[in-house]
N, C-alpha and C positions, 0 to 999 in steps of 0.2 A: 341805416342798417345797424342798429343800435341793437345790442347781444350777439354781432357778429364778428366773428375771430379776425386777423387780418387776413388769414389767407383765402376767407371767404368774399372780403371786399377787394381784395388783390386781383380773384377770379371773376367776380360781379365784375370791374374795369376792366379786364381782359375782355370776358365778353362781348362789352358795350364798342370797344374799340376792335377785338381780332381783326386780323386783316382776311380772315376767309368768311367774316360778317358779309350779311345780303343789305339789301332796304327792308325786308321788312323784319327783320329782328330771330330770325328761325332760322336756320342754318347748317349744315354739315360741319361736324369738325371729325378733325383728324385726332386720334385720341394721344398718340406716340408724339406728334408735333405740338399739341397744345402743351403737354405736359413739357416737353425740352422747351418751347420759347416762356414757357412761368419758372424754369429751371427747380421743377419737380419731378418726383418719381412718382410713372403715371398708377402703378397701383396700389402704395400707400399714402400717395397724398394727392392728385388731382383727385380721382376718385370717390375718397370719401368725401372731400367740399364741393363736389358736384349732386354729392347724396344730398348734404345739408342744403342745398343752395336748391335741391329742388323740392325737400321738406318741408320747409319755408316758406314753397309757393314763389320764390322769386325766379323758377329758371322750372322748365322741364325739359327730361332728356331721353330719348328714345336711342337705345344704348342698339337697336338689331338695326338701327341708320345709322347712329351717332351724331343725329339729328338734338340743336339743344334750342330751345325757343326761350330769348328772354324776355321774360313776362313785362318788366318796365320800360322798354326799348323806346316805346313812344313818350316817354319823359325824357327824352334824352333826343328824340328824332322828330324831325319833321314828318306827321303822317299825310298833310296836303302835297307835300313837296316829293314826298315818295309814288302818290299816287297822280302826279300831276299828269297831263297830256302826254310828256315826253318820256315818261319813265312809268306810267301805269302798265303796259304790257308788261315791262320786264318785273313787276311787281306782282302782278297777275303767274305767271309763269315761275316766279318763288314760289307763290303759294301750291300750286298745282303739283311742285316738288317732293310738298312734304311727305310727311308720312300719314298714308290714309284715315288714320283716328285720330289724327288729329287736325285735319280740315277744316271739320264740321266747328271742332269748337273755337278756333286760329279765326273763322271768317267771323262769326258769332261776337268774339272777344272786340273785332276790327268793327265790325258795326256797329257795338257800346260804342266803341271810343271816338268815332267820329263825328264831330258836330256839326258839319256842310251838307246840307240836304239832299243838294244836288250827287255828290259821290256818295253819302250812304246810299240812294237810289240807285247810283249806278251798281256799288255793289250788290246790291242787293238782286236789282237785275241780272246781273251777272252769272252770281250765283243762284238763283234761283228761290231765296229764301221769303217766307212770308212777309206781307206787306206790309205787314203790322211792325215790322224791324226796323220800320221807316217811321215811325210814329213820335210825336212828342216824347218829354223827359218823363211824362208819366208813366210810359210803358219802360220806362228803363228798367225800373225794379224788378220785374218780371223777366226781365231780358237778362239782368245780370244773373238770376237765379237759374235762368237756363241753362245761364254760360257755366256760371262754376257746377251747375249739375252734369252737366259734359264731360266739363276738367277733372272733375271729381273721376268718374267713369273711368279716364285712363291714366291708372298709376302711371308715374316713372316705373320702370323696369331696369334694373341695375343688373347686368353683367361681369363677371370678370374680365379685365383687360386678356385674357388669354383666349374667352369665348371668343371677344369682340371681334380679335387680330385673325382669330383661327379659323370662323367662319366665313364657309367659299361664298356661302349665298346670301350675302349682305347686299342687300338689293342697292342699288348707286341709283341716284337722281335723274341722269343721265345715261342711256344704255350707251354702253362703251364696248366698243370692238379691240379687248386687247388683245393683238396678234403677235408672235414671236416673230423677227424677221427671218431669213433662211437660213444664218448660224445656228439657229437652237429651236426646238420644240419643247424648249420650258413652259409649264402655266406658270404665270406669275401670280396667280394668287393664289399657287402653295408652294410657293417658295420665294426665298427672301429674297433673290436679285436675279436679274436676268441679262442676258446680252443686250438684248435691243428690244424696246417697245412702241407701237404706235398706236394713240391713241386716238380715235376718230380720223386716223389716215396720219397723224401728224409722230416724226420720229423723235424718240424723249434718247438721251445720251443711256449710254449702255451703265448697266451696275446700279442702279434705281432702286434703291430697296421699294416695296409693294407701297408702306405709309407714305413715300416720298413720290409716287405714281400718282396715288390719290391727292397729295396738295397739289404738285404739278398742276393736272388735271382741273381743280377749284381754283388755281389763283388762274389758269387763263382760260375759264368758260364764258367767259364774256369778250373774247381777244378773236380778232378774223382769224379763220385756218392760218393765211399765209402771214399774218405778221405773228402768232404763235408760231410758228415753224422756224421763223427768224429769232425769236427769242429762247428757242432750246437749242438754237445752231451755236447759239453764243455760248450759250452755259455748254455744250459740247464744248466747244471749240475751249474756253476757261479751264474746265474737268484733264482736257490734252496738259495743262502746261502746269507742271506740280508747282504745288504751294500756291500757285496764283489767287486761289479762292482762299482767305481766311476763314469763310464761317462753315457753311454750309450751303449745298447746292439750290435746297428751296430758299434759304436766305437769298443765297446770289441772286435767285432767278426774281424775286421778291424785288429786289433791285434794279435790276434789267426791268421788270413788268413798271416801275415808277418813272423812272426814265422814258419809255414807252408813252407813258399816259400823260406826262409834261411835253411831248415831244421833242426828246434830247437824245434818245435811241438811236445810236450809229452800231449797226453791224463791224465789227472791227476781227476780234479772235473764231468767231464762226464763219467768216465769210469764206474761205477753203472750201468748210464743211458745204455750205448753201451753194457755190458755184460746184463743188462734185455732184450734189444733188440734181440741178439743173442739168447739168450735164449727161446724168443718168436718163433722167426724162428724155432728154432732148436724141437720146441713140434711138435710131430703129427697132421693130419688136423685131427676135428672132422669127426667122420660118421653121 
């Protein structure tokens, strides 16, 4: 990255590594949380090195998702390894996430880049793209000009951080059912906190700010309902006993979710929380 600032290659490694990163290099970010974990101000300083970083061609960012695709990801990642047997669907279903303009040219880019005959086939199949996209390195040249003709096609679109925050209909990757529970008939996404939220059936601790909903959300979309449910019982149950959290509750939960994934996750300060739950289920429905 040579002509670029540090806080541009600061961001560029942010990127390659976030922890709300997918397999295949495209991604959701949360614009308020990226900025507090690079410990900037999201709208005089993430912002502008996310202009330049996608000036440059090394990142684009679809600011009405917050969707940022880094363009070098498979210099840095296994693309056999991501596409393999056991992890192709859920690579598959990244991609199907994105943002509609930029599909065409996401799968495009992906079929340059892969050198296994067999999986460019299969993507190819998949998608449905000409068969010519399967062809020797001679048809590369052509292919690459299609692809940046594409790229080309859909600017970055840069927003202000106050658009970003402020619009209700920021479409989510996933449709999400957020329901206020029966203390409040707050919407929570116009306004900054709420009593209680559930998200796809699952309850997140009361007082959430909306950005804080949205990483929730992203660090356990790949977590079963009921072991999610366990891990925001905890961050409940932690949130109850002041000061117990030093950081921050997606930090905390961040934590919780790695412990989870090594299998070292003992239910301990939310267990109350999950046996009242239980509990509720477990009564009779009113007549």
């Amino acid at each position: 990255m040579r002509g670029s600032t540090v806080e541009d290659k600061f961001a560029m490694l942010y990127l390659l590594t976030s922890p709300y990163s997918n397999i295949i290099g495209a991604y959701e970010i949360v614009i308020p949380i990226t900025a507090s974990e690079l410990g900037w101000d999201a709208e005089t300083q993430l912002m502008p090195v996310l202009r330049r970083l996608a000036d440059s061609g090394r990142i684009l960012f679809h600011s009405d998702s917050s969707f940022v695709w880094v363009r070098n990801w498979w210099d840095h990642n296994q693309l056999t390894s991501a596409f393999s047997p056991k992890l192709r669907e859920r690579a598959f279903d990244e991609i199907n996430r994105l943002p509609e303009t930029w599909q065409k040219d996401y799968i495009l880019a992906l079929i340059e880049r892969i050198t296994e005959p067999a999986l460019k086939s299969l993507i190819v199949e998949r998608y449905r793209y000409p068969i010519e996209a399967v062809l020797p390195p001679q048809s590369a040249a052509s292919l690459n000009q299609k692809t940046k003709s594409h790229t080309n096609s859909q600017p970055n679109d840069f927003k202000s951080i106050s658009a970003i925050l402020s619009s209700a209909s920021i479409p989510s990757p996933d449709p999400i059912d957020r329901v206020a529970d029966n203390t409040t008939t707050t919407n929570p996404i116009n306004n900054s906190t709420t009593n209680s939220e559930v998200i796809h059936n699952l309850e997140l601790p009361p007082g959430l700010h909306v950005d804080q909903i949205r990483a929730a959300e992203t660090l356990l979309r790949h977590v079963a309902p009921s072991d999610a449910q366990m891990l925001l019982d905890e961050l409940t149950g932690a949130l109850g006993k002041p000061g117990f959290i030093k950081t921050d509750p997606i930090s905390y939960l961040r934590g919780l979710l790695a412990k989870y994934q090594k299998g070292e996750f003992v239910l301990a300060s939310g267990l109350p929380i999950h046996r009242q739950r239980e509990s509720r289920w477990s009564l009779p429905a009113s007549r």
